[in-house]
C-alpha positions, 0 to 999 in steps of 0.5 A: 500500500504504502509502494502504491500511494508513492506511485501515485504521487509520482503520476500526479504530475504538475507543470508548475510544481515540483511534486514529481521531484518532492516526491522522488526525494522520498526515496532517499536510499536510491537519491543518495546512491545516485547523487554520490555515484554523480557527485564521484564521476563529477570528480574525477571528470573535473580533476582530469580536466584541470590534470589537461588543463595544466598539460596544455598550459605546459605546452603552450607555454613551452611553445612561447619561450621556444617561438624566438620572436616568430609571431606565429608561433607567440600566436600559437601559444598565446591561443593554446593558453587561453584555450586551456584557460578558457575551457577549465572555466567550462569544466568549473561552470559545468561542475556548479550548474550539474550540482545545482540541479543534483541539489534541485531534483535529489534535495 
């Protein structure tokens, strides 16, 4: 009975209002499963992205000193280094707006 009533609740499904997530967050068990299993992926991710981000950073920077003065090459470099800049911004505005939403549907 007490299965059913939540299955209920489940389909009561309302456009303005958030029961399905209230409802969802009941079953705390498998929320806190799921979240931990995200939030652990979520890290890994985003440590082996900042590990990239300092390689690239290397590189270019490796790059820019080996240039001699050839303006294609400070090009280059310059170009590899705010590229590695600009997507560690991404990986860590990806990693607030994935927790955000897990704190939104899992409570």
């Amino acid at each position: 009975m007490k299965n059913k009533n939540k299955i209920i609740n489940l389909l009561q499904i309302s456009i303005g209002d958030y029961s399905v997530i209230k409802n969802l967050s009941s079953w705390s068990s498998v929320d806190s499963v799921v979240g931990s299993k995200i939030i652990t992926a979520l890290n890994f991710f985003v440590g082996f992205s900042a590990l990239i981000a300092v390689a690239l950073l290397v590189v270019a920077g490796y790059n820019f000193i080996t240039s001699m003065g050839d303006p294609d090459k400070v090009e280059k470099a310059q170009k590899g280094a705010t590229a590695a800049v600009v997507g560690m911004i991404i990986v860590f505005l990806a990693r607030v707006i994935v927790e955000f939403i897990l704190k939104i549907t899992l409570g």
